[in-house]
C-alpha positions as CSV (number, residue, x, y, z in Angstrom):
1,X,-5.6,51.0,-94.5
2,X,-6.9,53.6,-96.8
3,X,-5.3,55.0,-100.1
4,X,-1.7,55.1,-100.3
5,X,1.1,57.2,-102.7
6,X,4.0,54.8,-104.0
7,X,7.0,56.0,-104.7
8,X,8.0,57.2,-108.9
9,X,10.8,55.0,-108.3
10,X,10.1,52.2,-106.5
11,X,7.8,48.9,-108.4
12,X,4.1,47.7,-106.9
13,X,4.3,44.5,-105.3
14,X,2.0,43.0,-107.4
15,X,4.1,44.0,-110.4
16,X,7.5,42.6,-109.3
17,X,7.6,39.3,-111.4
18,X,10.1,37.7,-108.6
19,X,9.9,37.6,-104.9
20,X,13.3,38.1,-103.0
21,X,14.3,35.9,-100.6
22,X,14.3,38.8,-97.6
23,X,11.8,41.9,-96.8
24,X,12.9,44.4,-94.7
25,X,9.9,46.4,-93.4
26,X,11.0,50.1,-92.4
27,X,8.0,52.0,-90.3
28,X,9.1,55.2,-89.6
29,X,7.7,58.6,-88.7
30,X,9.1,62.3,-88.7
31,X,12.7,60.2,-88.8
32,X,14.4,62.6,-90.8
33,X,17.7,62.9,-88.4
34,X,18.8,59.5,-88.6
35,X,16.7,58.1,-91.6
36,X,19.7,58.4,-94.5
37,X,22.1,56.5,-91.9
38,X,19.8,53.5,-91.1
39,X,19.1,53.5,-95.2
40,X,22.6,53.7,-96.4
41,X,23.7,50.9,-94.1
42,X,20.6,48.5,-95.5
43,X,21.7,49.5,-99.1
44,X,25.3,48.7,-98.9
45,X,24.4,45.2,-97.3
46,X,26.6,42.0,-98.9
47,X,23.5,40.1,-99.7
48,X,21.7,42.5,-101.5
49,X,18.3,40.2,-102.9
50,X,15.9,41.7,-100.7
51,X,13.0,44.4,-101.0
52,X,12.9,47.1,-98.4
53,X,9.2,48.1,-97.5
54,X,9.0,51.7,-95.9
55,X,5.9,52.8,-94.8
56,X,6.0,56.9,-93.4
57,X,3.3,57.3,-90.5
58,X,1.8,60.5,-92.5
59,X,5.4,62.2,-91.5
60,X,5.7,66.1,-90.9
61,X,9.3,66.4,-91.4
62,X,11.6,65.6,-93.9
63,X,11.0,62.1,-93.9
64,X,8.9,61.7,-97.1
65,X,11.6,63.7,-99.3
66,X,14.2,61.7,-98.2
67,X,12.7,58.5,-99.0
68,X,11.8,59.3,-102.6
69,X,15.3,59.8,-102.9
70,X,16.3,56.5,-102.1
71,X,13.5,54.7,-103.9
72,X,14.7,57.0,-106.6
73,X,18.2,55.5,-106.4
74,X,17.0,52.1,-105.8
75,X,14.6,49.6,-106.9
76,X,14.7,47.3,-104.6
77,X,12.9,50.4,-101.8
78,X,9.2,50.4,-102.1
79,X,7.9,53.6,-100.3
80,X,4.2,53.8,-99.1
81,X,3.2,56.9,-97.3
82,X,0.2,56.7,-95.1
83,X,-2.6,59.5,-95.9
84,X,-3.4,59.4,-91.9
85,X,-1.3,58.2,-89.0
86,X,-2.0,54.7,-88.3
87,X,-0.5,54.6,-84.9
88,X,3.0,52.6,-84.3
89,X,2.0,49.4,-84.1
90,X,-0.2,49.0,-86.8
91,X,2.6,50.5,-88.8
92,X,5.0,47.4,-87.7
93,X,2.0,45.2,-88.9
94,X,1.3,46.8,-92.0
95,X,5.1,46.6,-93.7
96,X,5.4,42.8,-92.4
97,X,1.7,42.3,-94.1
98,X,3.4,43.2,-97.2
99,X,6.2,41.5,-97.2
100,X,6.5,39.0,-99.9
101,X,10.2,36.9,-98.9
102,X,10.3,33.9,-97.0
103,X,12.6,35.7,-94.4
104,X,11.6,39.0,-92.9
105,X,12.9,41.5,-90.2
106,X,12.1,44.6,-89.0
107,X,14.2,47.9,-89.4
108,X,13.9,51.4,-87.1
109,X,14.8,54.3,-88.8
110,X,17.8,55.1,-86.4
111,X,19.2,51.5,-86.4
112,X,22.9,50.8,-88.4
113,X,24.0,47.3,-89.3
114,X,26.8,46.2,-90.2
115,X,27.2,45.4,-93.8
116,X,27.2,41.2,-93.2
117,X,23.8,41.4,-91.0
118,X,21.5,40.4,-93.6
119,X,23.8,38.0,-95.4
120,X,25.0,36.2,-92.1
121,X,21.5,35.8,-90.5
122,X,20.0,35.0,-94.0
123,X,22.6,32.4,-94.7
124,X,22.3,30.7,-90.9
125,X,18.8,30.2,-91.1
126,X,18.5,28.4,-94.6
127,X,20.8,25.7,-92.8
128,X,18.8,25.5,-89.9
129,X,15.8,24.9,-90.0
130,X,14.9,24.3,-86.8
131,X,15.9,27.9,-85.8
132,X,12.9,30.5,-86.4
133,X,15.0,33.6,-86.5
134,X,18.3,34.9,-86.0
135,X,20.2,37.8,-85.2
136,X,23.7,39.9,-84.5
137,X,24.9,41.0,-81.5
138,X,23.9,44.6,-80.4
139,X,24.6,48.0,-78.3
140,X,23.7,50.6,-78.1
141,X,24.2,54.0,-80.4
142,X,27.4,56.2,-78.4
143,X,28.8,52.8,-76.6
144,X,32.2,51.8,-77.4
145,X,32.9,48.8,-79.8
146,X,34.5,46.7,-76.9
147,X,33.3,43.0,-76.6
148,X,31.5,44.2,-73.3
149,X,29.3,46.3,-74.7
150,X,28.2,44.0,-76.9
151,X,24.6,41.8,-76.6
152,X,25.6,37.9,-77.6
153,X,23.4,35.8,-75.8
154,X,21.3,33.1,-78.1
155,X,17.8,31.3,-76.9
156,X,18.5,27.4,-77.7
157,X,17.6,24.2,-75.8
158,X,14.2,23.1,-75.0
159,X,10.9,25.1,-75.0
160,X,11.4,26.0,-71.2
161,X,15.2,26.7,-71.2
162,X,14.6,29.1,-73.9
163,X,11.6,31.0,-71.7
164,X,14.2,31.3,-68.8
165,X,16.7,32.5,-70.7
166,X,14.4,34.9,-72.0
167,X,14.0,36.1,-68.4
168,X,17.3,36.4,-67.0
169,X,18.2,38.4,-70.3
170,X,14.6,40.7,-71.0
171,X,16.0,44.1,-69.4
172,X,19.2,43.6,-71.5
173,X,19.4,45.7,-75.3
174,X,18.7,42.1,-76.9
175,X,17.6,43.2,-79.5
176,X,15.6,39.7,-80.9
177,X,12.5,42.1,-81.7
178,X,14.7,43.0,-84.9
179,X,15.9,40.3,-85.4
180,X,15.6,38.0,-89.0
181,X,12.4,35.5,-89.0
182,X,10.9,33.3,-91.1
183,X,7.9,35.2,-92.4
184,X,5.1,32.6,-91.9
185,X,6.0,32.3,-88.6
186,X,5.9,35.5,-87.8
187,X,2.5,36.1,-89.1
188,X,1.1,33.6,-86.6
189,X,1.8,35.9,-83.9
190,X,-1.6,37.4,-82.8
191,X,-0.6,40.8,-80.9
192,X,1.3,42.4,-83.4
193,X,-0.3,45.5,-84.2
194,X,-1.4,45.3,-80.8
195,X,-0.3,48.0,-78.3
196,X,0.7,47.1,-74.2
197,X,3.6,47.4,-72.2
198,X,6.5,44.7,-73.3
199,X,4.3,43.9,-76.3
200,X,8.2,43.1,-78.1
201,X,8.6,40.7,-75.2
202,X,5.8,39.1,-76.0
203,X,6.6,39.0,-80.0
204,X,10.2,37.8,-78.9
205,X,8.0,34.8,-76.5
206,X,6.0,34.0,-79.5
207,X,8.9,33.6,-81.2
208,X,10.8,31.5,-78.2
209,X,7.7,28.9,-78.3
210,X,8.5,28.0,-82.3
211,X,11.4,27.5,-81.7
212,X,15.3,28.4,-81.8
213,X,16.8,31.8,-82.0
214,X,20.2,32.3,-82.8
215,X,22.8,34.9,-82.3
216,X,25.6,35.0,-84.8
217,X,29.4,35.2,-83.5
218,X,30.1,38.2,-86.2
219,X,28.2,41.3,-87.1
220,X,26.5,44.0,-85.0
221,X,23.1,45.7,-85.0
222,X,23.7,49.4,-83.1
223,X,20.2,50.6,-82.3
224,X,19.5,54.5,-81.8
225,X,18.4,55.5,-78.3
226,X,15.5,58.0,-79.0
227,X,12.7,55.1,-79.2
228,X,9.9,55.5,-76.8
229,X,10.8,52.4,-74.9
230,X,14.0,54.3,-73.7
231,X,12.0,57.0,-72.5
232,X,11.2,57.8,-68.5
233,X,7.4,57.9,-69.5
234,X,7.2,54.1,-71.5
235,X,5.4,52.3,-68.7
236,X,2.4,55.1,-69.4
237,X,2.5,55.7,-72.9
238,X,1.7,51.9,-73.0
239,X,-0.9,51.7,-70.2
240,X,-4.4,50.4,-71.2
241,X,-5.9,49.5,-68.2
242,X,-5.8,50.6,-64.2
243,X,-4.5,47.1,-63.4
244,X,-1.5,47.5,-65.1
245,X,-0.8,50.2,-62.1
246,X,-0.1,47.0,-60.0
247,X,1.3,44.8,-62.6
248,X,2.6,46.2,-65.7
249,X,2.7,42.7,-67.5
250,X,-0.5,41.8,-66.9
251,X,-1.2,41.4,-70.7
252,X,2.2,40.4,-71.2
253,X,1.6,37.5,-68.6
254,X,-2.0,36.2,-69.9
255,X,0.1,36.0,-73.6
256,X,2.6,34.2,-71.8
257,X,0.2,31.7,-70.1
258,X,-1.5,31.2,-73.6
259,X,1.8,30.4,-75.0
260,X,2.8,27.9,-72.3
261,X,-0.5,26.0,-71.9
262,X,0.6,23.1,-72.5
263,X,3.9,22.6,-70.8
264,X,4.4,20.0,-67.7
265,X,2.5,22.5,-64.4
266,X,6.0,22.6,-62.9
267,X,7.5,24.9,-65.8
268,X,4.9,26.5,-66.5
269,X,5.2,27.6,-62.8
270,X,8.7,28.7,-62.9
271,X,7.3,30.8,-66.3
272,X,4.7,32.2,-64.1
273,X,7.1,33.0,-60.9
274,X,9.5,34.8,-63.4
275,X,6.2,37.4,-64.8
276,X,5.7,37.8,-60.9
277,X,9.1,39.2,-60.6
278,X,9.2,40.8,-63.5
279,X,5.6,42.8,-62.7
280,X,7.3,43.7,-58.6
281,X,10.3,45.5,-60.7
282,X,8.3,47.2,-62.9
283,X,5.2,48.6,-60.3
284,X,8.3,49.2,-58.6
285,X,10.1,51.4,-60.8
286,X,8.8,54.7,-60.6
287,X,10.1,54.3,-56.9
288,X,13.3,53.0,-57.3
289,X,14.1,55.7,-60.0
290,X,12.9,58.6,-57.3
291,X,15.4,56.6,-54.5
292,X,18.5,56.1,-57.3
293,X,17.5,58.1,-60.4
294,X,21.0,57.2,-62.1
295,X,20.1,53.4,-61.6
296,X,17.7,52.3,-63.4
297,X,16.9,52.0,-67.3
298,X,14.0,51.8,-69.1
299,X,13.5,48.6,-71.1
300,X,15.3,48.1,-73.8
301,X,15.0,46.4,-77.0
């Protein structure tokens, strides 16, 4: 990854004579407009034995300043700032590759939590093991607090119940990318750092095909709206290859066949019916949003 500049304030991993039981891994570049909000509400969380990894994309803003601060203030903030731009997704690998808890999750730099996230996640998955990550339910920044704006819908039952729930939920906020996972499990996953359209789908599939994933009855994640997979251009900025032209997934869907190999042929059918829908909405989208342009959303996370 090349050489890197710790933070005055913050310890080596290598140094720190005890691993926490959560890592929260920050990647953020030129974030400085929301940056303090998403670190003051991961400071003031309830459960407070975790380490929070940030590692700043070679930021041209404000960005570095303000995280010195913090790691200034706060010990438990390890700040690495990249000498070059890695790109975005081999900044989401690289803070999970240095994770050292048991339980990790992801953090954007314009996401808020509420102040039980960590604690209620953290807590739900020690006493269930069968569950491989767990989350809060979400909305976005500028909606209303009302239950209806809310995201609350878990992925539990059987190996193919959760996949199908998975589909009739993927264009909804869910929000599972961010949500807490065990670490080792995690790491298994063979695209991350790898860059294709829905590549958090398939990250949240991977996770599906371990197992469990919970949504918590209290708490809230509110995630920021600027991301590039709220953007008009997301389908593009993704696009690797002219086939994706005619289905957007395709990458998505060979994952997804990969993952569901071994299921009975009739599920793995109705997996492979639901990609075909899923790759007709999205060739079809540039369309629709010419025909209705106050219709149609991006995917969201």
């Amino acid at each position: 990854m090349g050489n890197t500049v710790q933070s005055s304030g913050a310890t080596p991993a290598d140094e720190m004579p005890i691993a926490p039981k959560v890592s929260i891994g920050m990647p953020v570049y030129n974030g400085e407009q929301y940056l303090r909000g998403a670190l003051d509400s991961l400071l003031h969380q309830s459960y407070s034995d975790f380490e929070l990894i940030i590692s700043d994309n070679a930021s041209t803003d404000g960005t570095e300043h303000i995280c010195r601060e913090f790691a200034n203030r706060d010990r438990r903030i390890r700040y690495v700032r990249q000498p070059v731009n890695l790109g975005a997704t081999a900044n989401f690998k690289f803070v999970l590759d240095e994770a050292r808890a048991e339980y990790f999750m992801w953090a954007a730099c314009d996401d808020t939590r509420s102040q039980d996230f960590v604690e209620l996640n953290f807590r739900f998955l020690t006493e269930n093991p069968e569950y491989v990550a767990s989350t809060c339910p979400n909305r976005y920044e500028g909606q209303g607090v009302d239950k209806e704006n809310l995201v609350n819908f878990a992925l539990d039952g059987d190996i193919f119940e959760r996949f199908i729930q998975f589909f009739d939920n993927c264009w909804l906020s869910h929000g599972i990318f961010y949500s807490m996972a065990r670490t080792n499990i995690l790491r298994g996953c063979e695209i991350i750092g790898h860059s294709f359209i829905a590549a958090d789908w398939a990250l949240d599939l991977y996770l599906v095909s371990k197992g469990k994933i919970n949504r918590t009855e209290s708490g809230v994640a509110v995630f920021g709206v600027k991301g590039i997979s709220r953007g008009s251009g997301a389908y593009k900025a993704f696009r690797n290859d002219s086939i994706e032209l005619l289905f957007p997934f395709y990458r998505l869907t060979r994952y997804i066949n990969k993952l569901t190999a071994s299921l009975p042929l009739g599920q793995r059918m109705g997996i492979n019916f639901a990609l075909f829908k899923l790759n007709v909405l999205a060739a079809t989208y540039p369309l629709r949003c010419m025909l209705h342009p106050m219709r149609h959303a991006v995917l969201g996370r």
